[in-house]
N, C-alpha and C positions, 0 to 999 in steps of 0.2 A: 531579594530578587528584583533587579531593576527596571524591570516590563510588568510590573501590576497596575501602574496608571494605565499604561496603554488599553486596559480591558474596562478600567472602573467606568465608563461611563456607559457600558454596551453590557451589563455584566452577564454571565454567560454566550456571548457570542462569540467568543475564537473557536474556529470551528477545525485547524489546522496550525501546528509551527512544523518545523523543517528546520536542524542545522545541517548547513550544507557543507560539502568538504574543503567546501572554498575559504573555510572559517566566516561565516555569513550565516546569518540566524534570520530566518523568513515566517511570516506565519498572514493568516486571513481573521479577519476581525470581520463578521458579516460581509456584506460583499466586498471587501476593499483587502487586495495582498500588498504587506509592508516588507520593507527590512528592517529591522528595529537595529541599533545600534546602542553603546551604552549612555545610561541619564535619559533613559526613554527619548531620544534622538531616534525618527523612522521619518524612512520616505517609500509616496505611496511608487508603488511601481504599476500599478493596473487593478480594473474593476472587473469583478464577477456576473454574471446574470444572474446568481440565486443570492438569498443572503443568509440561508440557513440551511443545516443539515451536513451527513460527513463531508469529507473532502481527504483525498490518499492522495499524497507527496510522494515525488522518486524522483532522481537525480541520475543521470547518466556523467559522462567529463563535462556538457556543456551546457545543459537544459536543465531544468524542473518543468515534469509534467505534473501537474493539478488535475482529477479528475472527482466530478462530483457527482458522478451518475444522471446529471444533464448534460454536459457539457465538458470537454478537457480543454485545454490549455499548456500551452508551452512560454516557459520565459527561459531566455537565454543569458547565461551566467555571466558569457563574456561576450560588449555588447558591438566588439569583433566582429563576431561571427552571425551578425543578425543581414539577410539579406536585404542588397539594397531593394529602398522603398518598402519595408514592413519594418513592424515598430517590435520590439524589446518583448511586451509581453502580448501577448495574441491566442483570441481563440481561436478550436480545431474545427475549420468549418468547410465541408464539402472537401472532402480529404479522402479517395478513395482507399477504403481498407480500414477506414478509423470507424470502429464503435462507440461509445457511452459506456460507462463503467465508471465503479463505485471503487475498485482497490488494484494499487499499479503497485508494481517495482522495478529495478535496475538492476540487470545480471548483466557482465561482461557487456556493456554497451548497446542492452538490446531496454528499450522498455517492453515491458510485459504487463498488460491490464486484460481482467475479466470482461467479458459481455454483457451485460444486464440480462438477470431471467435468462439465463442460456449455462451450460456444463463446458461453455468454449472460451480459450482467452485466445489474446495479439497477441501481436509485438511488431514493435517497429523495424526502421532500417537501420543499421549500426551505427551510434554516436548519432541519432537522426528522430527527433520526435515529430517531427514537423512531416517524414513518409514513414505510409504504412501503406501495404498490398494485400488485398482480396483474398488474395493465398496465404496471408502469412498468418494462421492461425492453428489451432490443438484443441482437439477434444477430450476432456477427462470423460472416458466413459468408463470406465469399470463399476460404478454407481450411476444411480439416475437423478442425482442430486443437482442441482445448479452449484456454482462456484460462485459461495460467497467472499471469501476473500483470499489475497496473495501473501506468500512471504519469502522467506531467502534465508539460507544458511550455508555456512563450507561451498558455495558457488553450485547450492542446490534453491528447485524452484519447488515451494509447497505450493501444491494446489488445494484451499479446503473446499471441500461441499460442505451441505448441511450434515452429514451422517458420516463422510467420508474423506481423508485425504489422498490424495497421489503426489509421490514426489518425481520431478524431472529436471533433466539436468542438459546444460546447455554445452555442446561440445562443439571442439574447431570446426568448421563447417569445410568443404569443399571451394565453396567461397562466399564471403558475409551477405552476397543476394540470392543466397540459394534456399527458399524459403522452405524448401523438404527437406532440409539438412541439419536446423539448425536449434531443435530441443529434443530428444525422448524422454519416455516414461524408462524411469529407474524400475527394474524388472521386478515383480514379487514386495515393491515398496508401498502398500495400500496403507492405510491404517485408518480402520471401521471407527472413528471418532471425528469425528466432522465439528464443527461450530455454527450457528444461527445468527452470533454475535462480531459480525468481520472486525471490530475495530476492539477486541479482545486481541488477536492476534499482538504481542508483540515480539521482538529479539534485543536480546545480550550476548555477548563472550559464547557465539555458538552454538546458543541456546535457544529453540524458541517456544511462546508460551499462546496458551490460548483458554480460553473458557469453550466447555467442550461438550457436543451433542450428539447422541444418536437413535437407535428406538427404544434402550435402554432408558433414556433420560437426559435430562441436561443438566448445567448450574455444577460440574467438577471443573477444575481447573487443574491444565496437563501441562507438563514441559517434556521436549523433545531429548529422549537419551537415544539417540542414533534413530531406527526406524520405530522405538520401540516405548511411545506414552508412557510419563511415569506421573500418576498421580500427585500431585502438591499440597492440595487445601484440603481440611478438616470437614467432618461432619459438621460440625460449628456454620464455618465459612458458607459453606452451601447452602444450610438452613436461612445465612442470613441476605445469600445471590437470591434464595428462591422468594425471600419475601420481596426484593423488588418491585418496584412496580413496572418497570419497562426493562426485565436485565437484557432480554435482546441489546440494548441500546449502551451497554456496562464498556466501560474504556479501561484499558490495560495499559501501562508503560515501565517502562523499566530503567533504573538508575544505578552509579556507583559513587557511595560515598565514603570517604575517607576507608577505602579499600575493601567496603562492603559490597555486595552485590544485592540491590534490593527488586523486589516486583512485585 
């Protein structure tokens, strides 16, 4: 792997990477976002206000939003389309319609991030991180759970709480600023298993996974077969999630190698 120096002097401090689809590999090392290139070749692009803690990536065609549950951030990909007199990467600051939030992603051009402590996410304006509107928000309420974290599959939007998920889906709008047009809830699509640990959530090949909690219990690990949780780990496994000391805190990713599919 040719990005292990990049960490060895800060060890444990990447707090975020991102391959983007631009073929460009991003990530945060405490406060500082790089591009890393190959032979550990990076240049920094911009400094953070925190230097610790998660950090959720998403990519529309032309942004990367960064959000750290203090503060988001947009860097723009192509640096085209940066307006004149504002620089490349910039915080979201005094942005009417922008919250604080801890986990984002990108459906069909819209970003989509949670609220902090709240059951409600955004979303931006289309291909647009930089506007968001007052109005343009959703409430997961068939639960009373907050939304800890987001995800995305087949050009659907999971919404987790702690106990709960809702899935919705983002349909051709009327038109891209019409901000009551432009997600529902998938009808009858709940599923009473929620997570506590957002940065479990991951996705593959359509799939996606999560370590999973409700009043039953926590510490199982699920993958999505259509609306319908299938269990994955072993009693084994779980005994050894529950001896953690912080599994709240447990990271999930997903890989393929030499035609394997691992998680």
């Amino acid at each position: 792997f040719p990005y292990t120096t990049l960490f060895r002097s800060t060890p444990g401090s990447c707090r975020a990477f991102w391959v983007s689809g631009k073929d460009k590999f991003y990530v945060v090392v405490r406060n500082k976002f790089y591009e890393v290139m190959e032979y550990n070749q990076k240049t920094l692009l911009g400094m953070l206000d925190t230097v610790s803690g998660k950090i959720s990536i998403s990519e529309n065609n032309f942004q990367l939003l960064l959000s750290d549950s203090i503060n988001g951030y947009i860097y723009y990909l192509d640096k085209s389309r940066v307006p004149d007199g504002e620089s490349r990467f910039q915080k979201l600051e005094n942005i009417d319609g922008y919250a604080t939030g801890s986990s984002s992603v990108s459906i069909n051009g819209f970003f989509v991030q949670n609220k902090i402590d709240s059951n409600e996410f955004i979303f931006s304006a289309y291909q647009d991180g930089k506007t968001w509107n007052a109005l343009s928000s959703y409430v997961a309420e068939r639960s009373s759970d907050n939304i800890a974290a987001l995800g995305t599959i087949n050009g659907e939007l999971w919404v987790f709480g702690g106990k709960s998920i809702e899935i919705w889906y983002n349909h051709p709008p009327a038109s891209i600023d019409d901000p009551d047009n432009i997600f529902s809830r998938v009808n009858n699509a709940v599923i009473n298993i929620g997570t506590t640990t957002p940065r479990s959530v991951a996705t593959i090949n359509n799939t996606i996974f999560w370590l999973g909690s409700n009043d039953s219990g926590d510490n199982i690990v699920w993958a999505s077969n259509s609306y319908i949780p299938r269990r994955i780990s072993t009693h084994s496994i779980e005994y050894l999630i529950g001896k953690m000391e912080n599994p709240e805190e447990a990271i999930a990713y997903c890989y393929q190698q030499e035609g394997h599919i691992l998680d």
